[in-house]
C-alpha positions as CSV (number, residue, x, y, z in Angstrom):
1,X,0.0,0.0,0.0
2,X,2.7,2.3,0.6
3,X,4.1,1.4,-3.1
4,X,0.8,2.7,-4.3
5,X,0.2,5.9,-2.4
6,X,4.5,6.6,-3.1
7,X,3.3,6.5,-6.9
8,X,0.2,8.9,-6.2
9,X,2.1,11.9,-4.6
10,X,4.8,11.1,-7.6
11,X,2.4,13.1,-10.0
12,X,4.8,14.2,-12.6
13,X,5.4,17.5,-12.5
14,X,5.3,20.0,-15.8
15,X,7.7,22.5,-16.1
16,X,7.4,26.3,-16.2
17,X,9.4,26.4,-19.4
18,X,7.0,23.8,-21.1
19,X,3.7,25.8,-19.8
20,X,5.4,29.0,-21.0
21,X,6.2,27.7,-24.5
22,X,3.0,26.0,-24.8
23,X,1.0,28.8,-23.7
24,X,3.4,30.8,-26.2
25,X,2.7,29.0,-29.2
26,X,-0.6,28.6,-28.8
27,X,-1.5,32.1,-28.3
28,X,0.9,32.7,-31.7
29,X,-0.8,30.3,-33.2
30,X,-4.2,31.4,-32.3
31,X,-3.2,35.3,-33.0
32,X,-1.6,34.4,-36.4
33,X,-5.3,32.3,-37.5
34,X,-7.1,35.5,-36.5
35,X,-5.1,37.8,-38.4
36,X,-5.2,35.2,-41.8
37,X,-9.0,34.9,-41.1
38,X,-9.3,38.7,-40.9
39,X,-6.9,39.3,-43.8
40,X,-8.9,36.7,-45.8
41,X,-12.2,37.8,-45.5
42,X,-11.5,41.8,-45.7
43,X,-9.3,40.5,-49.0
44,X,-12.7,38.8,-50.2
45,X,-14.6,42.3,-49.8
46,X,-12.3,44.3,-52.1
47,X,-11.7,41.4,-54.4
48,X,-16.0,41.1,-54.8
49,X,-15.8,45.2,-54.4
50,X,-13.5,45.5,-57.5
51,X,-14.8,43.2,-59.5
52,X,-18.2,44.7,-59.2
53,X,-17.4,48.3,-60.0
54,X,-15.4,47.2,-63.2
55,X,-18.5,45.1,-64.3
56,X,-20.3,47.9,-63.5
57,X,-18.2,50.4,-65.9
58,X,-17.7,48.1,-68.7
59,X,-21.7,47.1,-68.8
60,X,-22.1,51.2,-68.6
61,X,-19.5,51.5,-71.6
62,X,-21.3,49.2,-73.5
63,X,-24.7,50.5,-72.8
64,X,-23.2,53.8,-74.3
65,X,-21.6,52.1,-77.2
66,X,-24.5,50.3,-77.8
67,X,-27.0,53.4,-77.4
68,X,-24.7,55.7,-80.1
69,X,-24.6,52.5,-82.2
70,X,-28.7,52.7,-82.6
71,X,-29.8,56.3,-81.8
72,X,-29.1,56.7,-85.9
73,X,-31.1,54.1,-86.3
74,X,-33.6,54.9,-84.0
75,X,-33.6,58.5,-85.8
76,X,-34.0,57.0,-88.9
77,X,-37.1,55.0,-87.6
78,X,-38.7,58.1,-86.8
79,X,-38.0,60.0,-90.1
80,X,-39.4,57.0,-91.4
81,X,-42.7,57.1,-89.9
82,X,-43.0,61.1,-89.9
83,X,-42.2,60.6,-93.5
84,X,-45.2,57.8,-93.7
85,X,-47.7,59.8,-91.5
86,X,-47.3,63.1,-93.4
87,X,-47.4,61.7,-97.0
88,X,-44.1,62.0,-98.3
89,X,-43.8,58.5,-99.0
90,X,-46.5,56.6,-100.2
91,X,-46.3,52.1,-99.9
92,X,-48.1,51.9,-102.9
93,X,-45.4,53.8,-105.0
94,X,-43.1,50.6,-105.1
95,X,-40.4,52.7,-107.4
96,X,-39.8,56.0,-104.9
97,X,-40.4,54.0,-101.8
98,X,-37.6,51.6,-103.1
99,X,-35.5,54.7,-104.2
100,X,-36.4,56.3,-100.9
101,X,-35.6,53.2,-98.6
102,X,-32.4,52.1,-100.8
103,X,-31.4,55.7,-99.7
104,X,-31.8,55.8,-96.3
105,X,-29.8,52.0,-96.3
106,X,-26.9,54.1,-97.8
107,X,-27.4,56.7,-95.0
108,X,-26.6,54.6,-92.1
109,X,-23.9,51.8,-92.1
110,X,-24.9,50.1,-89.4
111,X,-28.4,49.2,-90.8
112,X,-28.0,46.2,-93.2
113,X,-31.8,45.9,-94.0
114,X,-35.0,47.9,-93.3
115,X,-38.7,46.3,-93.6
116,X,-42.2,47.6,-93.0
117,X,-45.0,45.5,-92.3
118,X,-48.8,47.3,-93.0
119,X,-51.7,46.4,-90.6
120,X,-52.9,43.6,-93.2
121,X,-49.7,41.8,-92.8
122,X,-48.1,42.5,-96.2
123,X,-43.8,42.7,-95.9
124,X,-41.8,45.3,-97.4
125,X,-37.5,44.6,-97.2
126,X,-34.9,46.2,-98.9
127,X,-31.3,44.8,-98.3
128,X,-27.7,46.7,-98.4
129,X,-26.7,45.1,-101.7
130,X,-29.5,44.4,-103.3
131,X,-31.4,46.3,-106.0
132,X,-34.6,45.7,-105.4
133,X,-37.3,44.9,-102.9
134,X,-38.9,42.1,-101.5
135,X,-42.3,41.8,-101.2
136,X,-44.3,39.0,-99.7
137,X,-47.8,38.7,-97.9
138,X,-47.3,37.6,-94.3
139,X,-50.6,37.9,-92.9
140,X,-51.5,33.9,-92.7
141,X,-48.3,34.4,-90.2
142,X,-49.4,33.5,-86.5
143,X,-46.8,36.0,-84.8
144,X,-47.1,38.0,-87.5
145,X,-50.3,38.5,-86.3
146,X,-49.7,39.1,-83.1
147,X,-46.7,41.5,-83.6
148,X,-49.0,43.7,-85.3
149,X,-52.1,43.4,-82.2
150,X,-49.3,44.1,-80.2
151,X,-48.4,47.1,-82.4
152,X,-51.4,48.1,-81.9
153,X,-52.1,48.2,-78.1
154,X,-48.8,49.8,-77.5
155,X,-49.2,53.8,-78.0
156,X,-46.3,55.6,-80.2
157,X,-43.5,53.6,-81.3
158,X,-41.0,51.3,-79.2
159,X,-38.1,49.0,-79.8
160,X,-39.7,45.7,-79.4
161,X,-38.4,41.8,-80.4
162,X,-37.5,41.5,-84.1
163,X,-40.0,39.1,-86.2
């Protein structure tokens, strides 16, 4: 018995130096993770920050590219229909309306073709290139159809899906 309880106050004792050293790392250990962590995630931030402000100006670049790209064609469009509405051009002179619409092709580069549809569904083109129109009655056409109703309902004029 006196083996046993000899054994039991013989608790191994840990020195200072390994406490300190322990206690040392550990605390550099845990104080470098925390500063990685921190590094890392404020890193994240600007990295997502960055990245989002130069999407942001190039999508705003080319929204302005793309906007002086069409405001001549969306001019054009307009002379157009003033030009329909007030009776300088007539659809049923084929000759100057092809003259007139072969013209305005030559006026703006960045249109390759120009078409008008009436309200009973009969197509008008004219194509860069070619030398004379195509004409074709579309109004057995479904979406033509419903291009035109929704025309129709939709007060001035609009961009709106090509057919």
């Amino acid at each position: 018995m006196s083996g046993g309880g000899h054994n039991a106050r013989r608790l191994k004792r840990i020195s200072f130096a390994t406490i300190a050293v322990t206690g040392l790392g550990a605390f550099v250990a845990v104080a470098v993770g925390v500063t990685l962590y921190v590094n890392a995630v404020t890193g994240w931030r600007s990295t997502q920050a960055l990245i989002g402000g130069q999407t942001e100006a190039l999508l705003d670049a080319l929204e302005q590219r793309l906007e002086a790209r069409l405001r001549p064609v969306n001019e054009q469009a307009d002379w157009i229909s003033e030009a329909l509405s007030d009776g300088r051009i007539d659809l049923a002179l084929a000759g100057e309306l092809d003259n007139f619409m072969f013209g305005l092709l030559g006026a703006t580069p960045q249109v390759s073709a120009i078409g008008i549809v009436d309200t009973h569904g009969r197509a008008q083109r004219w194509r860069r290139g070619e030398r004379a129109a195509l004409r074709e009655d579309w109004s057995a056409r479904a979406e033509v159809r419903a291009w035109l109703a929704a025309g129709r309902a939709q007060p001035g004029h609009a961009w709106r899906p090509l057919l």
